[in-house]
N, C-alpha and C positions, 0 to 999 in steps of 0.2 A: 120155083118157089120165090117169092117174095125177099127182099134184103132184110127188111123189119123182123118178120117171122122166122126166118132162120135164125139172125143174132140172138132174140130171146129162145129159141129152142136151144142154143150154145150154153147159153148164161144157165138155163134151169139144167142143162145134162152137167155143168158143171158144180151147181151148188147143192143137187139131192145129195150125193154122196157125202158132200161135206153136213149137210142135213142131218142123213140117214147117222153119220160117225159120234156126230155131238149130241149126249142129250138134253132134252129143253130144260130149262131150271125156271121152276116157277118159283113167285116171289111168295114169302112166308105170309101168313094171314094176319091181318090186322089183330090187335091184342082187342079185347070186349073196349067198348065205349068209355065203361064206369072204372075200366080198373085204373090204378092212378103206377105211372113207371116208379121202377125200383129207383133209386137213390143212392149210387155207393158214395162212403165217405172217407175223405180223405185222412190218414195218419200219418201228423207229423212229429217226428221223435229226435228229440232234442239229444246230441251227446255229452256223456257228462266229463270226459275228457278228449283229448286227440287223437289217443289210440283208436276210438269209436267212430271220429266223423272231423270233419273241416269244413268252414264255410266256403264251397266251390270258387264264391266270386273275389272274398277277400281271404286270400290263404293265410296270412299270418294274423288275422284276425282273433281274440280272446272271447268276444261279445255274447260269441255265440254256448261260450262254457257258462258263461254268467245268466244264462234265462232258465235253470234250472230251475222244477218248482221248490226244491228245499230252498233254492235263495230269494225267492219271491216272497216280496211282501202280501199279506194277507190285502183285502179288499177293503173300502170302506164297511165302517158296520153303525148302528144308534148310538155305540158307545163314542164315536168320536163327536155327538154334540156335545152343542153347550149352548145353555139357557142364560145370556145377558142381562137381559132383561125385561121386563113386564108392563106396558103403560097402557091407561086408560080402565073400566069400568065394566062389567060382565059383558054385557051383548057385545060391547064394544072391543073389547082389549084387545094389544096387541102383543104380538112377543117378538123379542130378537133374538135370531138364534143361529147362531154363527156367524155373525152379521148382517145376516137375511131377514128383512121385518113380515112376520106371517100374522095373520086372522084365521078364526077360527074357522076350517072350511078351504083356506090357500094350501098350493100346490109349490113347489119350486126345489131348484137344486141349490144347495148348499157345499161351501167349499169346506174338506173336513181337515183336523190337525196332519194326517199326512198328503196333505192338496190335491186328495180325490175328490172328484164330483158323487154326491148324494142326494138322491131325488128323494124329496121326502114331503108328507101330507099333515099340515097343522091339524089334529084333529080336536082338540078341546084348547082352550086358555082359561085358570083358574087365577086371576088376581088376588082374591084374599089367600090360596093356601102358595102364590108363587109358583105354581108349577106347569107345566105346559105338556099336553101328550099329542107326539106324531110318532106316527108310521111310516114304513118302507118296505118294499117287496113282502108284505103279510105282515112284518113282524112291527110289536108297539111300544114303545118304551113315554115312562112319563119322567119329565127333564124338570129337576127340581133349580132356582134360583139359588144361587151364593155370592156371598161379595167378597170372597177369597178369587184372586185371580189366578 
């Protein structure tokens, strides 16, 4: 008998058994083409004192009792414009509002009385009634002129 042929006749009397003992695991089937994967989402849950939670990395830390939503300030909203001012002529006018100079048609963000950012969309300028209407996320409010500061 041959050197070659006998060591693989060793090798296979040794690995059927081991073969025969284990069964094969075939791998799961691909999901369809079109379907889109699940997405789990993350919940993070804020403690609203000590007894509940500590922040892992700074233990003596308070920071983390103070991000409640009862202590959270609300969001900017339209209520926090204000309409400065009004210059130039129909087609043309301009407004200023909140310090931000818009046409009718401009886009921009505007810094509001609690120093959030506010995107918001000139959408009319009225020079003779003084009034100016923009929008933000849907909603429209029209921002009357005063010269009470």
């Amino acid at each position: 008998m041959k050197p070659r042929a006998h060591t693989l006749q060793c090798l296979l009397a040794a690995l059927l058994p081991l073969a025969a003992v284990s069964p094969l695991t075939l791998p799961a089937a691909p999901p369809p083409p079109n379907a889109k994967p699940e997405i789990q989402q993350s919940v993070f849950v804020y403690p609203k004192n000590p007894a509940q939670g500590r922040d892992p990395f700074f233990t003596g830390s308070t920071r983390v009792y103070e991000g409640n939503s009862e202590n959270q300030s609300r969001g900017p909203s339209l209520a926090d414009l204000t309409l400065k001012s009004i210059m130039g002529n129909a087609p043309y006018a301009l407004a200023v509002i909140n310090n931000h100079t818009f046409a009718a048609g401009d886009e921009g963000d505007v810094i509001t009385k609690n120093g959030r950012r506010l995107h918001i969309r000139c959408v009319d300028i009225n020079p003779q009634a003084m009034t100016a209407t923009v929008e933000a996320g849907g909603a429209s409010v029209t921002l009357t002129f005063s010269k009470a500061p």
